[in-house]
VOGU-3710 file (C-alpha; in Angstrom, 3 decimals, decimal comma):
1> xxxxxxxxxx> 0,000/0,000/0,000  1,668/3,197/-1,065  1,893/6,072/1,601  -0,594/8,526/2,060  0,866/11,860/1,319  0,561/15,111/3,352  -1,171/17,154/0,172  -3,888/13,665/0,035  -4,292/14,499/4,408  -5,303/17,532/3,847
11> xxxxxxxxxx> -7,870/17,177/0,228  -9,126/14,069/2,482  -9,486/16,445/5,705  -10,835/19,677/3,647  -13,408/17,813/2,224  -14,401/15,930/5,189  -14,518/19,563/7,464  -16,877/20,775/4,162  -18,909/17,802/5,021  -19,736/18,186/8,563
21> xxxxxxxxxx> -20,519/21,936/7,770  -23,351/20,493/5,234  -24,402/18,228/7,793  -24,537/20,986/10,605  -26,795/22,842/7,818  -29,060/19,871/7,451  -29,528/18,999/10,946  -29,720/22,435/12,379  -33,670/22,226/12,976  -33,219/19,119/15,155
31> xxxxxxxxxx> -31,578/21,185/17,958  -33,812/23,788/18,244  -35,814/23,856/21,364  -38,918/22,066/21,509  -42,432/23,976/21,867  -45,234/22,918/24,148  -47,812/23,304/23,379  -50,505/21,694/25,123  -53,443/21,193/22,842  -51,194/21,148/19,633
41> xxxxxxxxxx> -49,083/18,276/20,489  -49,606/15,468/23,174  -47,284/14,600/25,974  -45,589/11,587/24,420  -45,537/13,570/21,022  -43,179/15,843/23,374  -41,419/13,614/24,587  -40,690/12,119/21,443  -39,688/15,840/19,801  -37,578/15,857/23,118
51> xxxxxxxxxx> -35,514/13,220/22,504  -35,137/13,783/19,013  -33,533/17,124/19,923  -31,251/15,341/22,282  -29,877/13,227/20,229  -29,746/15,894/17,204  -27,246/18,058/19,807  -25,415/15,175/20,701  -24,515/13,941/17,518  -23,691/17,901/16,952
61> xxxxxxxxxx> -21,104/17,816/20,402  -20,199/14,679/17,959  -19,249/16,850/15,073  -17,436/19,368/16,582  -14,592/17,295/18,340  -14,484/15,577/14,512  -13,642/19,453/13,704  -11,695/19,769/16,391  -9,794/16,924/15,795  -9,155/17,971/11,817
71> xxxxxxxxxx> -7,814/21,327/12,589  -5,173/19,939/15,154  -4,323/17,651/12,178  -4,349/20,678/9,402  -1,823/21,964/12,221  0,303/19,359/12,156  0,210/18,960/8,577  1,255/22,753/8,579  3,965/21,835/10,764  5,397/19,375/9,568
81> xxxxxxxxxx> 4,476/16,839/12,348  1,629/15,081/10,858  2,022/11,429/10,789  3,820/11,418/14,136  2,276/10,598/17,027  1,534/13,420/19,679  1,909/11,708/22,616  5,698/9,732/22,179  6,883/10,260/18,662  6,786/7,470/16,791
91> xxxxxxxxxx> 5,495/7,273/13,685  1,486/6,260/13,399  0,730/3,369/11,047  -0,302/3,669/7,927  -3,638/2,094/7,819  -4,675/4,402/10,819  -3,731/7,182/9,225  -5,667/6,099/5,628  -8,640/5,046/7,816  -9,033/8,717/9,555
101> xxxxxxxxxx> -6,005/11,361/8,989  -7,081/13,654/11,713  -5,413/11,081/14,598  -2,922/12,198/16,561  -1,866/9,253/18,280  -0,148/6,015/17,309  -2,582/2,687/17,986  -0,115/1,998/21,548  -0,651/5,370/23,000  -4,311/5,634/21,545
111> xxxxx> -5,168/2,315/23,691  -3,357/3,047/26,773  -0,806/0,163/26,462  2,329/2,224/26,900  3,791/1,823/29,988
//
């Protein structure tokens, strides 16, 4: 498997901050706060709105550590450090970095088995 290059991190980490912004757009009626209304909407309809909304801000708490996440790898990349891991320095695998470019960690430090 050939190595993923810094210029493919960031087109794959661009596109994929683009993409939560269109989701964010999409979803943005989901967290708004839910009415009640009494005689327009019964008590398990509420309920039901309710946890709708919950899980609509969650997943949106969700998004932004992705975002977070992206930009400390956009740093990295800027800094020529991306590809290293944050936490001891060695180099991160491949295949983690191919699966999702914004890690920061290498799979030892990322499960907690240094030591």
């Amino acid at each position: 498997m050939p190595t993923m290059t810094p210029e493919e991190a960031r087109t794959a980490l661009e596109a994929r901050l683009e993409e939560l912004a269109r989701l964010d757009a999409m979803s943005a009626g989901g967290r708004e706060p839910v009415t009640l209304q009494q005689d327009a909407v019964g008590r398990l309809s509420r309920m039901d709105a309710m946890q709708q909304q919950a899980m609509a801000q969650a997943e949106e708490r969700r998004r932004q550590s992705e975002r977070t996440r992206i930009r400390r790898a956009l740093e990295r990349l800027d800094e020529g450090d991306w590809g290293w891991c944050v936490t001891c320095g060695e180099e991160i695998a491949e295949g983690r970095l191919r699966n999702d470019p914004s890690v920061g960690t290498c799979i030892t430090c990322s499960s907690g088995a240094k030591g």
